[in-house]
N, CA, C and O of each residue as an XYZ file, in Angstrom:
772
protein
N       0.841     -1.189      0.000
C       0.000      0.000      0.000
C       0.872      1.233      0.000
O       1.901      1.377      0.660
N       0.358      2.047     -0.776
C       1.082      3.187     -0.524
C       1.174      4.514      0.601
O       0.126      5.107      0.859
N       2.014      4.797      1.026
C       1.804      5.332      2.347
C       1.733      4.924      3.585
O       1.318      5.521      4.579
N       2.230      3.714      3.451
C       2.125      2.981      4.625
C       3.209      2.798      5.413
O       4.113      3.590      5.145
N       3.404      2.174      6.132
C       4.597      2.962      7.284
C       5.115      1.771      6.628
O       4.218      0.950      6.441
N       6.345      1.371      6.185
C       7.256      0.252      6.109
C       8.474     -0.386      6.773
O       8.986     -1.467      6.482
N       8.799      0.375      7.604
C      10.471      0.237      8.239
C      10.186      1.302      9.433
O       9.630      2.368      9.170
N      10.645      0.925     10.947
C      10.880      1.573     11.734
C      12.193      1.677     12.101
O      12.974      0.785     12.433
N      12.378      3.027     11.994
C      14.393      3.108     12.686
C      14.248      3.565     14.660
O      13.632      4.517     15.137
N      14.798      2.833     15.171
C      15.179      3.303     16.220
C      16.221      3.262     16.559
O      17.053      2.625     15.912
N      16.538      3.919     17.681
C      17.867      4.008     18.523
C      17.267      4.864     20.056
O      16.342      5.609     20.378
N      18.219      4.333     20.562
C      17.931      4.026     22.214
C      19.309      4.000     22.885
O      20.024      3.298     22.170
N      19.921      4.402     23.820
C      20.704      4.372     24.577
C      20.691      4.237     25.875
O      20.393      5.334     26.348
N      20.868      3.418     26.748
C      21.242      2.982     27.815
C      21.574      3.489     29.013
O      22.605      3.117     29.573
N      20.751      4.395     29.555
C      21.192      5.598     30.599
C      21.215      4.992     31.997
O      21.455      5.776     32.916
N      20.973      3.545     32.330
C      21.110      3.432     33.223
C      22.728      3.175     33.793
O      22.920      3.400     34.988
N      23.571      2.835     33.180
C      24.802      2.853     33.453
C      25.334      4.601     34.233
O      25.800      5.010     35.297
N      24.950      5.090     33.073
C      25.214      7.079     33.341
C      24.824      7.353     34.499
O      25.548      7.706     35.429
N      23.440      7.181     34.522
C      23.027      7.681     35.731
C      23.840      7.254     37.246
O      24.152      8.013     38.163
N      24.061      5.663     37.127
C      24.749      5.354     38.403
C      25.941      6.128     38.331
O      26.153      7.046     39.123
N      26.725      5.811     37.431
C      28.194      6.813     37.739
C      27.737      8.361     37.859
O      28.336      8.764     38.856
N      27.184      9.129     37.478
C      26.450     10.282     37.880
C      26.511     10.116     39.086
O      27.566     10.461     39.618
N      25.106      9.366     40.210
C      25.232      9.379     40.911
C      26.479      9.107     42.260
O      26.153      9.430     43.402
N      27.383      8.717     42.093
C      28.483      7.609     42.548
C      29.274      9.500     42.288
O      29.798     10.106     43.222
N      29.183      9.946     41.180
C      30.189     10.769     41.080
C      29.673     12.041     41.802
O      30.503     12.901     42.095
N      28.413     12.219     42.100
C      27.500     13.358     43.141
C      28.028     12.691     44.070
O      29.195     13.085     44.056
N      27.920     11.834     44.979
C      28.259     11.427     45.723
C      29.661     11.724     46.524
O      29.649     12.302     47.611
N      30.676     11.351     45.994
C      32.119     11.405     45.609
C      32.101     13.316     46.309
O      32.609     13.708     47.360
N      31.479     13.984     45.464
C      31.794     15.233     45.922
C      30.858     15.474     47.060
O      31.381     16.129     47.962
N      30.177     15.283     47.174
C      29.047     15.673     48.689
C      30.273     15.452     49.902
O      30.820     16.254     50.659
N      30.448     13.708     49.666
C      31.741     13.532     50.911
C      32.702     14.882     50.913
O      32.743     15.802     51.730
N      33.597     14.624     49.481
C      34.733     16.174     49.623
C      33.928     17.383     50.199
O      34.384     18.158     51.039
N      32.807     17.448     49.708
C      32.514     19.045     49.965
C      32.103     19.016     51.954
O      32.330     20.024     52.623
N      31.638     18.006     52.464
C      31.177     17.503     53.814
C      32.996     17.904     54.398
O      33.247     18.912     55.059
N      33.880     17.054     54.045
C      34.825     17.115     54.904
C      35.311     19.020     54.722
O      35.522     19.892     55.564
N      35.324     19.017     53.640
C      36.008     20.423     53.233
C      35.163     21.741     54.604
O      35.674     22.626     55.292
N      33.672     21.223     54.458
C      32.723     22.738     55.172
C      33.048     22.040     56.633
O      32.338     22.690     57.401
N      33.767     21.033     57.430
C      33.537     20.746     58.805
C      35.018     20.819     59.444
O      36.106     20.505     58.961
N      34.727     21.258     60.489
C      35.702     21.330     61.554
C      36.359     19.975     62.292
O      37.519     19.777     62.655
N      35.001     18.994     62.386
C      35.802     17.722     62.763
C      34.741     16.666     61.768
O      33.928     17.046     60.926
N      35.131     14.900     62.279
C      34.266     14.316     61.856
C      32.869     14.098     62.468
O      31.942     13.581     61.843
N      32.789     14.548     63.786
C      31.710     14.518     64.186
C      30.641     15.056     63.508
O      29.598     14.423     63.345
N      30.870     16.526     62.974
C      30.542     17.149     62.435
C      30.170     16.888     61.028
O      29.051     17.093     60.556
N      31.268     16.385     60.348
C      31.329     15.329     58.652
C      30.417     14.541     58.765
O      29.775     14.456     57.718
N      29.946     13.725     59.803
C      28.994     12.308     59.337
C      28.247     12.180     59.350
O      27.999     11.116     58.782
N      27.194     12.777     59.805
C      26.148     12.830     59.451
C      25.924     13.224     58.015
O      25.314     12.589     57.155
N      26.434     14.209     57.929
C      26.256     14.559     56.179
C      26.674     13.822     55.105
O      26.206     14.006     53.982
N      27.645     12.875     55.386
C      28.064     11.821     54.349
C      27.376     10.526     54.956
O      27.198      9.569     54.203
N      27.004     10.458     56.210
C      26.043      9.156     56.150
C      24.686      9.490     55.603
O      23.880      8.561     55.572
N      24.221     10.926     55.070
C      22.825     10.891     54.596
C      23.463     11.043     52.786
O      22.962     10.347     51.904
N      24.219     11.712     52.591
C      24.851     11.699     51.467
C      24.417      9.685     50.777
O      23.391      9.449     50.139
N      25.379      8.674     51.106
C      25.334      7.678     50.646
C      23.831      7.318     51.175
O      22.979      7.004     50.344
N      23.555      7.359     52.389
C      21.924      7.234     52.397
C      20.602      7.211     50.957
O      19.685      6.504     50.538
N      21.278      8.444     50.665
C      20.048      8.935     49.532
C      20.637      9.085     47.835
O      19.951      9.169     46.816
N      22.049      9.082     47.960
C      22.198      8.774     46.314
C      22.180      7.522     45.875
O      21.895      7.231     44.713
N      22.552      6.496     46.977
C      22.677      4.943     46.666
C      22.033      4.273     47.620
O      22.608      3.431     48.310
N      20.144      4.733     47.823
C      19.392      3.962     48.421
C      19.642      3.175     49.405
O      19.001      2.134     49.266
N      20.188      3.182     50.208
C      20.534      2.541     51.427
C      19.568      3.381     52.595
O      19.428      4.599     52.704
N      18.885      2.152     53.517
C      18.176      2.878     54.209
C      18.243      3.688     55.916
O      17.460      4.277     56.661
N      19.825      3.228     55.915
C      20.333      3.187     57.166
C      22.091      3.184     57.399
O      22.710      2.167     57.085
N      22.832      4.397     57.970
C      23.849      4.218     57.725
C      24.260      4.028     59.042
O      23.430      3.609     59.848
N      25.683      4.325     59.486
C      26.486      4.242     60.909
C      28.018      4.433     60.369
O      28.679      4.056     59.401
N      28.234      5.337     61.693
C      29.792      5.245     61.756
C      30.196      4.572     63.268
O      29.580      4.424     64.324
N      31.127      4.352     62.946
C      32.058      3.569     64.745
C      33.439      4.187     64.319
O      34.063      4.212     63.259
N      33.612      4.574     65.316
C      34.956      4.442     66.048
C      35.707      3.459     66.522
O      35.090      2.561     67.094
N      37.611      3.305     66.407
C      37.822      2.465     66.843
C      38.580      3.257     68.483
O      39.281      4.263     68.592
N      38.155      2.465     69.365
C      38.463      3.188     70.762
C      40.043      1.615     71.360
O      40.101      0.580     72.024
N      40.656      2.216     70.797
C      41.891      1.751     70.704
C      42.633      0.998     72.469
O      43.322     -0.011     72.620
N      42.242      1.758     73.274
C      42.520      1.459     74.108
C      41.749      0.259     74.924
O      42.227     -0.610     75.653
N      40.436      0.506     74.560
C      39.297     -0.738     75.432
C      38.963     -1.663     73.902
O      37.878     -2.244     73.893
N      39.690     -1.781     72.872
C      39.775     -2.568     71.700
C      38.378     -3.161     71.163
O      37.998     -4.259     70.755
N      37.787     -1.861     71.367
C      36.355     -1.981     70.707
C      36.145     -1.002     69.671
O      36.939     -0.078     69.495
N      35.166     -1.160     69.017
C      34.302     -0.392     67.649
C      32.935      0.074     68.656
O      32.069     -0.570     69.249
N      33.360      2.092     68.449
C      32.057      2.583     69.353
C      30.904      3.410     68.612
O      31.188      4.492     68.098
N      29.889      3.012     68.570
C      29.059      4.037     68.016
C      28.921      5.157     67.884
O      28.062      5.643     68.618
N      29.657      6.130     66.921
C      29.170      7.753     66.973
C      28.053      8.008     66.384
O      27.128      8.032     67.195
N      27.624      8.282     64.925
C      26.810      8.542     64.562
C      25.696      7.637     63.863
O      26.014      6.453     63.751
N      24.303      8.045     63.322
C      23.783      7.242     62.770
C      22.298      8.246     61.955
O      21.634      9.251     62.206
N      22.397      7.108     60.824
C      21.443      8.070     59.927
C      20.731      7.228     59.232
O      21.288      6.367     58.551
N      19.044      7.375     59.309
C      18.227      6.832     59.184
C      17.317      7.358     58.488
O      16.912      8.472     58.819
N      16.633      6.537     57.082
C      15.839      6.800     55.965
C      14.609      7.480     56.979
O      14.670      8.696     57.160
N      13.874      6.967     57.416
C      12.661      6.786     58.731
C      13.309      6.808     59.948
O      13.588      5.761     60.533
N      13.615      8.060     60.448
C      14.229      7.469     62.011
C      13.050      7.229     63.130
O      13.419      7.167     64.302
N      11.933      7.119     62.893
C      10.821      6.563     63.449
C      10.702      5.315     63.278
O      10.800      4.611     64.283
N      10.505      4.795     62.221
C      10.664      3.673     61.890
C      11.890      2.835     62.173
O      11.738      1.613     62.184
N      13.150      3.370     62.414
C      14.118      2.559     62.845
C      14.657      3.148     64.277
O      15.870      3.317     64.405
N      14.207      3.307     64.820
C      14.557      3.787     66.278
C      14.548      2.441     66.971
O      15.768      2.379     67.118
N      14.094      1.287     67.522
C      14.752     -0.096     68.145
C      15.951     -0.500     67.368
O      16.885     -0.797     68.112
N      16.223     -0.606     66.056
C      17.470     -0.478     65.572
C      18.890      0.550     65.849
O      20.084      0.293     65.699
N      18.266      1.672     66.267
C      19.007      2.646     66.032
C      19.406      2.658     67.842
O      20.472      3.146     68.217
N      18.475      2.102     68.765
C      18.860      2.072     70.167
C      19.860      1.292     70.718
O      20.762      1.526     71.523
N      19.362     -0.059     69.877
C      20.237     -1.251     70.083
C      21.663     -1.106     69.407
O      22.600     -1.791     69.816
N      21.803     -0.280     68.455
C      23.399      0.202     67.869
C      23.441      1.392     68.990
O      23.195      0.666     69.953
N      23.501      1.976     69.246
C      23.965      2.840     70.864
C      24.268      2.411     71.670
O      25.209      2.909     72.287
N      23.663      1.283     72.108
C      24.155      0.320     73.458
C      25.428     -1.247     73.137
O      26.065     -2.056     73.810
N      25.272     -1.028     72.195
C      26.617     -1.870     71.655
C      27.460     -1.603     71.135
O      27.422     -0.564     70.476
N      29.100     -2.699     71.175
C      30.119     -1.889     70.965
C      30.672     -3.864     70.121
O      30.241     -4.986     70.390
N      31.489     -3.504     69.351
C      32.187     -4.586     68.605
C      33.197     -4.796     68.812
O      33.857     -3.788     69.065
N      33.775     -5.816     68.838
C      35.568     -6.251     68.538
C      35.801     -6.632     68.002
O      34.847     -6.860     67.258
N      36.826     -7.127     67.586
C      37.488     -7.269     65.942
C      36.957     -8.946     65.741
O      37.277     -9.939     66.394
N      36.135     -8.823     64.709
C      36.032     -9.922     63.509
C      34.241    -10.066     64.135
O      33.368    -10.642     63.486
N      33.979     -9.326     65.668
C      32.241     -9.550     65.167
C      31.367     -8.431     64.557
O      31.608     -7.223     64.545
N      30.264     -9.110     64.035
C      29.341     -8.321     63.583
C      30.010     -7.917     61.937
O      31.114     -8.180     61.460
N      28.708     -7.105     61.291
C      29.638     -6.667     59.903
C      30.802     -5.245     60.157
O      31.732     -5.113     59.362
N      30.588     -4.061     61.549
C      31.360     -3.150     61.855
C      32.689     -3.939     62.160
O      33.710     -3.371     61.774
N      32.848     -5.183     62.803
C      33.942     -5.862     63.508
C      34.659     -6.423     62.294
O      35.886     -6.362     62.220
N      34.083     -6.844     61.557
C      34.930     -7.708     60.119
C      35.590     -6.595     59.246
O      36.644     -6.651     58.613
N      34.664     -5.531     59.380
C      35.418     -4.481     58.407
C      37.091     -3.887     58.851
O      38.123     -3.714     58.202
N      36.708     -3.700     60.282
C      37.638     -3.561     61.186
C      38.663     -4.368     60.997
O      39.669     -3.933     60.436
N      38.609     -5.325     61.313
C      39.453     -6.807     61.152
C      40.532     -7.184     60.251
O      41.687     -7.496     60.544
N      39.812     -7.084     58.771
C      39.965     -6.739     58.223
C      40.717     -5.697     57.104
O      41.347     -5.897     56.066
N      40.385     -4.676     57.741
C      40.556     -3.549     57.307
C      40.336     -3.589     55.681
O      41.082     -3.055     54.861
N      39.158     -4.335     55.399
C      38.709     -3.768     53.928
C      37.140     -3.951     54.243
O      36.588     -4.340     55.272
N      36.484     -3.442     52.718
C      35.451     -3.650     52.891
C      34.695     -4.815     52.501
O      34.994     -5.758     51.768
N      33.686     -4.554     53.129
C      32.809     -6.259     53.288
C      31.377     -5.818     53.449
O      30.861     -4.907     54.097
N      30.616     -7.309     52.184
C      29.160     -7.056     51.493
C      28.104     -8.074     52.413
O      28.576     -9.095     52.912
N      27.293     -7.883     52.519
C      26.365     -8.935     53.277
C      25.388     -8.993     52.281
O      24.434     -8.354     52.726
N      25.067     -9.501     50.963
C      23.426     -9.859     50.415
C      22.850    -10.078     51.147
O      21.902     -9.296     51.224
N      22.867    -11.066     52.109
C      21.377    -11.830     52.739
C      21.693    -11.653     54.329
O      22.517    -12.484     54.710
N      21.167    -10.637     55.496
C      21.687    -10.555     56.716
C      21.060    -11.455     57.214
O      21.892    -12.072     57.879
N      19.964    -12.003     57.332
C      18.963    -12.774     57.587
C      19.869    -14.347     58.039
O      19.853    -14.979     59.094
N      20.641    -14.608     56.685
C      21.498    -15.675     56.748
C      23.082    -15.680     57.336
O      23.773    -16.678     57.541
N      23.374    -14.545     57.505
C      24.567    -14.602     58.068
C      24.537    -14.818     60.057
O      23.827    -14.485     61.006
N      25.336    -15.300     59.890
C      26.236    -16.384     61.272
C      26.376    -15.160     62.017
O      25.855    -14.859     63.091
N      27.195    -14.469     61.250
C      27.781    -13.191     62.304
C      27.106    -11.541     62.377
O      27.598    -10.523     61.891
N      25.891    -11.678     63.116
C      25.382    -10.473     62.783
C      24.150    -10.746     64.234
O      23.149    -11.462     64.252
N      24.691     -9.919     65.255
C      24.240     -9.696     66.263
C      23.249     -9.057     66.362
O      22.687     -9.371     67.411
N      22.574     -8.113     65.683
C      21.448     -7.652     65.254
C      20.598     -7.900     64.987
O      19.596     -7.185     64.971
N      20.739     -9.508     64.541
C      19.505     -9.915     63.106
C      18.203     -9.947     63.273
O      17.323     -9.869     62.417
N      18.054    -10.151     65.265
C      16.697    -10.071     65.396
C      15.830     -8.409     64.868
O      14.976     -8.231     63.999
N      16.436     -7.507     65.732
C      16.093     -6.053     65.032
C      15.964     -5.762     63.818
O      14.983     -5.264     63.265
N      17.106     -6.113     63.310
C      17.420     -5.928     61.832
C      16.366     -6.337     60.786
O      16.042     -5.748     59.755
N      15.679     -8.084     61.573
C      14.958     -8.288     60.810
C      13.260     -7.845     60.444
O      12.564     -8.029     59.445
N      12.969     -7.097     61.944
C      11.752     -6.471     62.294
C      11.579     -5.008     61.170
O      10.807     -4.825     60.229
N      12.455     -4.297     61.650
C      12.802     -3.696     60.352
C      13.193     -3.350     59.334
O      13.612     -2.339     58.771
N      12.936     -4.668     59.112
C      13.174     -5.149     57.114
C      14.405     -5.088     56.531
O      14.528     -4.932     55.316
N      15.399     -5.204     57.334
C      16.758     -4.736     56.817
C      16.698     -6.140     56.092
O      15.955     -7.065     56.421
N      17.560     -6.143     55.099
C      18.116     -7.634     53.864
C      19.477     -7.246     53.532
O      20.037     -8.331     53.378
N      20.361     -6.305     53.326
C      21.325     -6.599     52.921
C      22.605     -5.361     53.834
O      22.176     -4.807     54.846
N      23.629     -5.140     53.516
C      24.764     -4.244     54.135
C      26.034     -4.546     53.685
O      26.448     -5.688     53.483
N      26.691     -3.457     53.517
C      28.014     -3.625     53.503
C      28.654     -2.408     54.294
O      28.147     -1.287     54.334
N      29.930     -2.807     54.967
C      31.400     -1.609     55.548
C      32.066     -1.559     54.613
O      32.320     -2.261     53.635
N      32.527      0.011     55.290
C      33.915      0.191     54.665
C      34.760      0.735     55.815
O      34.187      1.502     56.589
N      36.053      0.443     56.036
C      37.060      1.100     57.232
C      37.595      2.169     56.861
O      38.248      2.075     55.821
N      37.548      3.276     57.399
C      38.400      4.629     57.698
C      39.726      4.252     57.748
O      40.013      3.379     58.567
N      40.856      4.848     56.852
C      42.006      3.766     57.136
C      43.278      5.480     57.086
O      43.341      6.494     56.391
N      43.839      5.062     57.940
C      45.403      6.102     57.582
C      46.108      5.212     57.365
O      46.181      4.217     58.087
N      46.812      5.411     56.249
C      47.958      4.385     56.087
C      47.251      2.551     56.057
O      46.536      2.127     55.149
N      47.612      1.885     57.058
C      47.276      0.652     57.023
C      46.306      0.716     58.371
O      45.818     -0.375     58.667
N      45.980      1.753     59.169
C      45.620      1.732     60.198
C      43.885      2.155     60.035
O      43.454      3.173     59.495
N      43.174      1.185     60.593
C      42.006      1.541     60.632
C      41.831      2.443     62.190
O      42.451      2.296     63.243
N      40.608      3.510     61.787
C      40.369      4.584     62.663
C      38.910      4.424     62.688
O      38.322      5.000     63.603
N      38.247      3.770     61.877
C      36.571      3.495     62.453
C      35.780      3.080     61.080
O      36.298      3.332     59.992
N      34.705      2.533     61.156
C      34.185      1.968     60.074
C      32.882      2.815     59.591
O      32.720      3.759     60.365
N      32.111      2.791     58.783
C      31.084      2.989     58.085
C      30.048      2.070     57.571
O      29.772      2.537     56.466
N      29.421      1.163     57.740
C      28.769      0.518     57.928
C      27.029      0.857     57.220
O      26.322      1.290     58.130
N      26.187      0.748     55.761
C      25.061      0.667     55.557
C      24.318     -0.161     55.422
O      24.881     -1.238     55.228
N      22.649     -0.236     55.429
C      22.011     -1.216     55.312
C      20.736     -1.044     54.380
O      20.399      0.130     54.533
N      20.103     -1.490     53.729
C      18.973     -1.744     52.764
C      18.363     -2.721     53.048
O      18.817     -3.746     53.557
N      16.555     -2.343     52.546
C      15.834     -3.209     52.883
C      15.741     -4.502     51.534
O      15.191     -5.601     51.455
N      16.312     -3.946     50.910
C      16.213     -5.662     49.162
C      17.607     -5.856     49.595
O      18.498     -5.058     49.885
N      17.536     -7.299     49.551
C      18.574     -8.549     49.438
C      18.955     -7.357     47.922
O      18.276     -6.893     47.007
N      20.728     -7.234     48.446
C      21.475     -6.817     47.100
C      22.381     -7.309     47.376
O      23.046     -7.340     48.412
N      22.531     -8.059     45.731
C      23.854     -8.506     45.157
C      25.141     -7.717     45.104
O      24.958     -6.531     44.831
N      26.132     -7.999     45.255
C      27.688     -7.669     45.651
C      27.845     -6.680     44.184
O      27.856     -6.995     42.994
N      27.936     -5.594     44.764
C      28.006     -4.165     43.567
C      29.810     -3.736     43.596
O      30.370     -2.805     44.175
N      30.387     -4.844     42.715
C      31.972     -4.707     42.833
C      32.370     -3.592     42.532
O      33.528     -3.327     42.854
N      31.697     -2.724     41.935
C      32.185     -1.683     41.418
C      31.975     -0.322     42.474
O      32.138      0.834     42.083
N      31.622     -0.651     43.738
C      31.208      0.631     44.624
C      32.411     -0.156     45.783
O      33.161      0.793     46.013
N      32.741     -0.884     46.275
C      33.359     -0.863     47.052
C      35.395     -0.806     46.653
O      36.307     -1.243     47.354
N      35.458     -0.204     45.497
C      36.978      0.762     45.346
C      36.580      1.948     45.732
O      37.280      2.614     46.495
N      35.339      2.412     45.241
C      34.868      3.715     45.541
C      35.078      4.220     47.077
O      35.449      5.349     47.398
N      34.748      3.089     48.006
C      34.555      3.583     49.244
C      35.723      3.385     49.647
O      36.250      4.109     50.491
N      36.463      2.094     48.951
C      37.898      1.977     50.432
C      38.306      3.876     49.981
O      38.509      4.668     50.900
N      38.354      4.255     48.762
C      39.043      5.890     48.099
C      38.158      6.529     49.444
O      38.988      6.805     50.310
N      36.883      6.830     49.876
C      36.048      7.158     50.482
C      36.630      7.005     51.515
O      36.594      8.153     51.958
N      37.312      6.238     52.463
C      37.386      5.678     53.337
C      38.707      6.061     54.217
O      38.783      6.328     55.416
N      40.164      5.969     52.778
C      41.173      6.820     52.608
C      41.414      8.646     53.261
O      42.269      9.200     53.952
N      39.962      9.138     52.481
C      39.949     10.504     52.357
C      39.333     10.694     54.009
O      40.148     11.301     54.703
N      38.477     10.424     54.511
C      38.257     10.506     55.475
C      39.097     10.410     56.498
O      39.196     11.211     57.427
N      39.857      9.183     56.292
C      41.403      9.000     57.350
C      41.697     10.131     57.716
O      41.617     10.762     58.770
N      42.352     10.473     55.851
C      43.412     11.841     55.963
C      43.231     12.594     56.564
O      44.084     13.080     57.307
N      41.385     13.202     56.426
C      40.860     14.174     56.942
C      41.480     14.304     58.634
O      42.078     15.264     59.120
N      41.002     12.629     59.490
C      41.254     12.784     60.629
C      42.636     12.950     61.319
O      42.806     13.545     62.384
N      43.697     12.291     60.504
C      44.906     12.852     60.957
C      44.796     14.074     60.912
O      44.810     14.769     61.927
N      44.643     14.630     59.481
C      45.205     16.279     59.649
C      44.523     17.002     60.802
O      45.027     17.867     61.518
N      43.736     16.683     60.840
C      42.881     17.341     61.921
C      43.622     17.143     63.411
O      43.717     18.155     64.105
N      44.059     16.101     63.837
C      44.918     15.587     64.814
C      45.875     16.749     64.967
O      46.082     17.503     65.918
N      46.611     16.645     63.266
C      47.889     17.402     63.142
C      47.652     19.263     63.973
O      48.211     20.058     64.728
N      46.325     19.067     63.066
C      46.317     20.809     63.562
C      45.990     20.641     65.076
O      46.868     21.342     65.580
N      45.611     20.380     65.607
C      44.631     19.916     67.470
C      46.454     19.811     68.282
O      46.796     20.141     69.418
N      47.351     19.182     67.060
C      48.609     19.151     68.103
C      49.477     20.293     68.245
O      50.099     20.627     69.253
N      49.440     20.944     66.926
C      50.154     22.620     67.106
C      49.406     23.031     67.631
O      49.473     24.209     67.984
């Protein structure tokens, strides 16, 4: 027939790749720009635990400290999608403290790299799981704060979907993880002049 549509051309491109590195790369600077506007890390973490919070869906973050002397991992901060909704979670991380190789804060520690949990539900080592599991948590991974070879405290998120091991975000964070160190030495450095 004449006039009739005969051949469709398309083309389409693939933006979901972009968008993650987009995001990953917003990200990337929120941290720099967090350490750059703060005086200490106390101050830094919250803003980079809501930072990774909300560019890479995670519904629940945490930092620890390592308290070197009583050779535990201590709870400083914590940041929560719903902090209504996760407040028995968020109590029970206040009143506990880790040592090296428990829990996922203790392995990171341990360690000193980072480490993925897909399924918390199923893991052996995760002192939480009853909480965790009330409020829907399914998956987590750390990353350690490191100077040099020395870990200084971990970072620790959680999500409610079972997620598969995203190899490509955890170089991102040990770099993440690095920068933060530095941050805290220098900060040391200046606190000692």
């Amino acid at each position: 027939k004449s006039g009739a549509l005969q051949h469709i051309i398309s083309s389409g491109i693939d933006i979901t790749e972009r968008h993650r590195a987009d995001l990953r790369l917003g990200l990337q600077y929120a941290v720099t720009r967090a350490l750059a506007d703060s005086a200490t890390l106390d101050e830094a973490a919250p803003v980079i635990l809501q930072a990774v919070c909300d560019r890479l869906e995670w519904r629940f973050g945490e930092l620890w400290r390592v308290d070197v002397g009583a050779g535990l991992l201590r709870h400083v901060e914590t940041c929560a999608a719903q902090p209504l909704a996760a407040l028995e979670f968020e109590t029970v991380t206040r009143q506990i403290t880790f040592p090296p190789g428990e829990g996922l804060p203790g392995r990171v520690w341990s360690s000193g790299k980072p480490a993925w949990i897909s399924d918390l539900l199923r893991d052996e080592n995760f002192p939480r799981a009853r909480v965790a599991a009330e409020l829907g948590l399914r998956s987590g991974f750390g990353f350690p704060i490191l100077h040099g070879s020395e870990v200084l405290g971990v970072m620790v998120f959680f999500s409610l979907q079972s997620r598969p091991l995203e190899d490509d975000l955890l170089p991102m964070f040990a770099n993440i993880g690095t920068q933060i160190g530095q941050f805290i030495e220098r900060k040391r450095a200046e606190q000692a002049l």
